[in-house]
One Martini backbone bead per residue (centre of mass of N, CA, C, O) as a GRO file, in nm:
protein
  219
    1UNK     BB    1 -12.194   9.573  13.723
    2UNK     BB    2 -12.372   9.482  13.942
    3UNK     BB    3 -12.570   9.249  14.083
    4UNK     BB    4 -12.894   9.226  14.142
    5UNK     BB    5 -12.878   9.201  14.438
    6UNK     BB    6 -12.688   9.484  14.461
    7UNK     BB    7 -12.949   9.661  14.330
    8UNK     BB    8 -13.215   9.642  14.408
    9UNK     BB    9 -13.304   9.826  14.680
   10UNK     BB   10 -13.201  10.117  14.489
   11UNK     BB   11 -13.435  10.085  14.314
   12UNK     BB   12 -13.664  10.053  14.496
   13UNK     BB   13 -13.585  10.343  14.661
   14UNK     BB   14 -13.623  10.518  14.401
   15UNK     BB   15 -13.906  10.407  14.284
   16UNK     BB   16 -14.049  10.539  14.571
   17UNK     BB   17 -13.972  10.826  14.543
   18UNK     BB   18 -14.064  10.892  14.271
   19UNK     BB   19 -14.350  10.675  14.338
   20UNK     BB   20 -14.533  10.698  14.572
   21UNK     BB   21 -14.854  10.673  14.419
   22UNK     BB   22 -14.825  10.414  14.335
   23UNK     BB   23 -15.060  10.225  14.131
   24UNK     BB   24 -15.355  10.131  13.933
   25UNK     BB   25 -15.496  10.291  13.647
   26UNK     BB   26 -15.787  10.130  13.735
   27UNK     BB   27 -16.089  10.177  13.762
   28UNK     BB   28 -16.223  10.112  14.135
   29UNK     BB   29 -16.393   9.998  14.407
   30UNK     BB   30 -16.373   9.632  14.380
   31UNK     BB   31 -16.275   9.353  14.313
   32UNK     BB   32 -16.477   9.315  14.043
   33UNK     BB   33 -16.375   9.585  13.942
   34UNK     BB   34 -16.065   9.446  13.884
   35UNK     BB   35 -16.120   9.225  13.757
   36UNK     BB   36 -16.285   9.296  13.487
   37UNK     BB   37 -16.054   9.516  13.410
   38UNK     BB   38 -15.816   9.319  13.378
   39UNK     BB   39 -15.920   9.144  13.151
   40UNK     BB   40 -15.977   9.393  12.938
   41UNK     BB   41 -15.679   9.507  12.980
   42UNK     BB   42 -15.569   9.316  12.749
   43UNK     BB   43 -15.445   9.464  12.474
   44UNK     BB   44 -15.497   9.735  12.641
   45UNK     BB   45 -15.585   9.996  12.739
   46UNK     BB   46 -15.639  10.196  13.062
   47UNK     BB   47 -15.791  10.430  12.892
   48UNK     BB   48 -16.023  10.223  12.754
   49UNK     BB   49 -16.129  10.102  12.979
   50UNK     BB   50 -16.228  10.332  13.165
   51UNK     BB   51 -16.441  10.415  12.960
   52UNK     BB   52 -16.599  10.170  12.995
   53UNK     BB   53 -16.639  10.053  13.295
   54UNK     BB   54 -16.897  10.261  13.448
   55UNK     BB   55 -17.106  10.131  13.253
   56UNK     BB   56 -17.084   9.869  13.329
   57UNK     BB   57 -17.092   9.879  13.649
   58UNK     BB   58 -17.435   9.991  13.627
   59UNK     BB   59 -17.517   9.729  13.517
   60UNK     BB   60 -17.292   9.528  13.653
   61UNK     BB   61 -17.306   9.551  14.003
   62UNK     BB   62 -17.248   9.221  14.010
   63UNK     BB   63 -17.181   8.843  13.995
   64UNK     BB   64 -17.484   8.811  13.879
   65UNK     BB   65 -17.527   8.975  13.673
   66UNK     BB   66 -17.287   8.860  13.497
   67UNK     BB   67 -17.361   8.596  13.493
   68UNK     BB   68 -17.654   8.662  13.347
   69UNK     BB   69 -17.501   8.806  13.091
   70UNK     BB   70 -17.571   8.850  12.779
   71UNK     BB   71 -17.333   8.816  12.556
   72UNK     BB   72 -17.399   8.985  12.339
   73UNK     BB   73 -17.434   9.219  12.496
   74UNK     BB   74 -17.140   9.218  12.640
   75UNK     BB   75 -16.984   9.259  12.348
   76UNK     BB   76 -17.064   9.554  12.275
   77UNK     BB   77 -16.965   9.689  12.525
   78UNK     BB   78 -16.650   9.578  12.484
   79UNK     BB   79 -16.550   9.602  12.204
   80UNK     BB   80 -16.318   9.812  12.202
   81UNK     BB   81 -16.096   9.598  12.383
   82UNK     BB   82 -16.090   9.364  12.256
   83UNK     BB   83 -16.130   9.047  12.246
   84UNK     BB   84 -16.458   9.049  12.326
   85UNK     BB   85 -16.549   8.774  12.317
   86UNK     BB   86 -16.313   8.632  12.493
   87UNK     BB   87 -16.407   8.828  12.735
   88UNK     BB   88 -16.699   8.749  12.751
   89UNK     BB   89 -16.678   8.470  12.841
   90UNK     BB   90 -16.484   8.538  13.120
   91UNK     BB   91 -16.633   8.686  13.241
   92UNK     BB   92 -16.909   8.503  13.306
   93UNK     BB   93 -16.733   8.264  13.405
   94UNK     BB   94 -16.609   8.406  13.650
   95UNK     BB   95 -16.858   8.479  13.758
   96UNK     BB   96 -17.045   8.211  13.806
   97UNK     BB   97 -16.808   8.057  14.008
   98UNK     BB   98 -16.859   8.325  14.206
   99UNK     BB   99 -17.148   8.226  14.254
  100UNK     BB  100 -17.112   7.903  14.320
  101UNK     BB  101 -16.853   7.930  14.506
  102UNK     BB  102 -16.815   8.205  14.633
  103UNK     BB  103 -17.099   8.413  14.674
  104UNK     BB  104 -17.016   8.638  14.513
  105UNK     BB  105 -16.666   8.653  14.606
  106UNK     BB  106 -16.395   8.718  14.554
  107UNK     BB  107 -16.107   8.585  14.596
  108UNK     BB  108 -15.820   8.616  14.780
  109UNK     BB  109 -15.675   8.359  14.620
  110UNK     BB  110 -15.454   8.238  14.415
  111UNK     BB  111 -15.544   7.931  14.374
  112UNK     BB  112 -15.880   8.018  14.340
  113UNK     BB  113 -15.866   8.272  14.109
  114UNK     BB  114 -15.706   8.034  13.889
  115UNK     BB  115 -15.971   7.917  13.805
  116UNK     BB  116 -16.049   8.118  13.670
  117UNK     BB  117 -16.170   8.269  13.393
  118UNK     BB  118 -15.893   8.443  13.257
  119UNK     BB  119 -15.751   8.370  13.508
  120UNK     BB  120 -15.408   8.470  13.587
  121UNK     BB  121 -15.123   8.559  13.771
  122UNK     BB  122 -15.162   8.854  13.699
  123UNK     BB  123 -15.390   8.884  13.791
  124UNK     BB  124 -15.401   8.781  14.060
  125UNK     BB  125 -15.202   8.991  14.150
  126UNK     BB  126 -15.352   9.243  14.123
  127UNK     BB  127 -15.644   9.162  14.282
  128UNK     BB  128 -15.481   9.184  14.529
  129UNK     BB  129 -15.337   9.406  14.559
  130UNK     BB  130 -15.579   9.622  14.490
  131UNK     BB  131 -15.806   9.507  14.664
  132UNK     BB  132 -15.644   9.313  14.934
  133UNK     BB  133 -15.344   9.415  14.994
  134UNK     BB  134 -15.186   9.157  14.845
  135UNK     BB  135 -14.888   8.926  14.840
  136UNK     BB  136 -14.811   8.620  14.649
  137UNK     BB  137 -14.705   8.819  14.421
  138UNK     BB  138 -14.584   8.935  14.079
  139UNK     BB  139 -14.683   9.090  13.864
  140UNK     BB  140 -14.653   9.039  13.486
  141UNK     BB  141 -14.625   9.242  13.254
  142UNK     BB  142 -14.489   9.438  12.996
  143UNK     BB  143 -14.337   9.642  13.205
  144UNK     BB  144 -14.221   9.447  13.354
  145UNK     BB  145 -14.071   9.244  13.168
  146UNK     BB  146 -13.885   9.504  13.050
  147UNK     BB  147 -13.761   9.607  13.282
  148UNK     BB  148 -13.697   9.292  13.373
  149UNK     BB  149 -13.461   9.319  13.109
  150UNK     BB  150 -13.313   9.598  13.129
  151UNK     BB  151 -13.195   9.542  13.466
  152UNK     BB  152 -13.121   9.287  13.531
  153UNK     BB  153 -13.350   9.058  13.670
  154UNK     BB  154 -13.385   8.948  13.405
  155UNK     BB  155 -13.428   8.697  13.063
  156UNK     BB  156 -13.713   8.637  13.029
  157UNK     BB  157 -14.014   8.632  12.860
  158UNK     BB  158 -14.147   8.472  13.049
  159UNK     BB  159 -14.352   8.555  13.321
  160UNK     BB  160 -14.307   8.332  13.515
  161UNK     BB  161 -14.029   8.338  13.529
  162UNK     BB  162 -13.986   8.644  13.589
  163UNK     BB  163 -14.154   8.589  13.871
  164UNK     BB  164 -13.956   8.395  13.979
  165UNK     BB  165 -13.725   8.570  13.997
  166UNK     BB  166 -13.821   8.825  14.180
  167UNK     BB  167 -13.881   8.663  14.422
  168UNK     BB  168 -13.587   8.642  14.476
  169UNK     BB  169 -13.517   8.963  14.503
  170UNK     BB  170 -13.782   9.068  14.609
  171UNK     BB  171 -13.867   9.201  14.917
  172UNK     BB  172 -14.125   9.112  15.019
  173UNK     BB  173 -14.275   9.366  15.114
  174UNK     BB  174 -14.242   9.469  14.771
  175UNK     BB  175 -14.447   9.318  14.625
  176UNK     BB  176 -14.720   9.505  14.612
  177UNK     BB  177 -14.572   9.740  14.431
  178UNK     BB  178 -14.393   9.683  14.238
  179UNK     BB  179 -14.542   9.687  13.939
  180UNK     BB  180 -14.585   9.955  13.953
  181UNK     BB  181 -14.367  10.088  13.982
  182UNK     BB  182 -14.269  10.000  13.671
  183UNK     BB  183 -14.512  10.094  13.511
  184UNK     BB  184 -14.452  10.397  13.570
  185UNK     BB  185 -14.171  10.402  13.474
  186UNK     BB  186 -14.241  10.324  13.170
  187UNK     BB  187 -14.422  10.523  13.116
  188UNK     BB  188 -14.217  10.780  13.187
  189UNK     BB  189 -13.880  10.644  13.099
  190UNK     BB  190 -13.934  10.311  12.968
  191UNK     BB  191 -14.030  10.248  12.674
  192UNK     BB  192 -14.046  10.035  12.415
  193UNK     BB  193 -13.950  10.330  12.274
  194UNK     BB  194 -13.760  10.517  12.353
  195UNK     BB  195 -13.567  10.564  12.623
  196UNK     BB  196 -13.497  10.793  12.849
  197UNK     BB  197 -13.168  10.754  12.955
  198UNK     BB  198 -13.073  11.054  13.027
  199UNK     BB  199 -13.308  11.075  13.264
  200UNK     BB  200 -13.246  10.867  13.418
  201UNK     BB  201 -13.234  10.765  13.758
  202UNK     BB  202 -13.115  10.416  13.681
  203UNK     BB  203 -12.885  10.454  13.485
  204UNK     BB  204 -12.648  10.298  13.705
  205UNK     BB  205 -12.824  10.039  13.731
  206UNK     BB  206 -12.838   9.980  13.430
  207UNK     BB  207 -12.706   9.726  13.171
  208UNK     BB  208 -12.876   9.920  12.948
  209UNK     BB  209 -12.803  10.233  12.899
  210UNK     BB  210 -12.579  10.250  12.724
  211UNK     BB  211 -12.692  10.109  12.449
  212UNK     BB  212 -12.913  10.285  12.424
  213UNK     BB  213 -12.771  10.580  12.426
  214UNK     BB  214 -12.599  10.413  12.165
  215UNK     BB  215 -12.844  10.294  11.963
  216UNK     BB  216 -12.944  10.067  12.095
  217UNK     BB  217 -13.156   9.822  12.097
  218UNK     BB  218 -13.445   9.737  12.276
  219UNK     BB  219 -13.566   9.498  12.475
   0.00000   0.00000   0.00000
């Protein structure tokens, strides 16, 4: 196999072949509603946030609504997303902070983003990537994670670590949609407990491939 170097390429276009309209499945208006939905979408699927989201968004349209709103409150519209209480606390601070600081406009950069309550880097590159079209980094979510050590593209659990490594592999123009594509992809044909790796379109770029087919354990 060679070096994820002289891999990376073919698999970036291999995998825009295939998901040509790769986006994130999280439904949203504007950025407020991507931060939102970001911090929800936490150990949850993107199908029970979807659920969640719009009567969410009828109720809190504004940054300064969510920042308003009574916790206990907001603690029951979420309830479903789990983890309601620590998400309903970050969801009012970083609404607080983006109308104290920021007048009531989600920021749009790195620096900024990490500062809010609730939000590192993965989310903070969804809201750019997805809200504003930028990319400053590559969010590392699970699907990014398993297939960035199933492709041989990172070894570390960590994501910072593995955001680290991809940066220096993929090239900035790619950095905007890798993620989804990722994403995509794993929801597709790598899922985290079998993968479909017979049917897989990377199967001769992945040098996780033979193992996995010969009942190899799925990293």
């Amino acid at each position: 196999m060679e070096p994820a170097p002289r891999r990376i390429g073919r698999i970036i276009e291999l995998l825009r072949e295939h998901y040509p309209q790769a986006r994130t499945a999280l439904e949203f208006r504007n950025p407020l509603q991507i931060l939102i939905a970001t911090i929800l979408a936490a150990q949850c699927t993107d199908e029970r946030v979807n659920r969640i989201t719009p009567g969410l968004f009828r109720k809190y349209p504004t940054a300064a609504a969510f920042a308003g709103a009574d916790r206990t409150e907001l603690e029951q519209e979420i309830r479903s997303a789990g983890f309601f209480r620590n998400k309903a606390k970050n969801i009012i601070g970083a609404a607080r902070r983006i109308v104290e600081t920021y007048g009531g406009a989600v920021p749009d950069s790195m620096e900024a983003l990490v500062t809010l309550p609730g939000v590192a880097r993965k989310t903070a590159n969804i809201v750019l990537a997805a809200g504003y079209g930028k990319a400053e980094g590559i969010a590392v979510d699970t699907h990014a994670g398993r297939l960035s050590r199933r492709l041989g593209l990172s070894r570390h659990e960590d994501p910072v670590k593995v955001e680290r490594d991809l940066l220096k592999l993929v090239p900035k123009d790619d950095w905007l949609d890798f993620n989804f594509l990722l994403v995509e992809h794993g929801r597709a044909l790598c899922p985290a407990r079998k993968p479909k790796c017979p049917d897989c379109f990377l199967r001769r770029l992945c040098p996780s491939a033979a193992a996995l087919i010969s009942g190899g354990k799925p990293k």
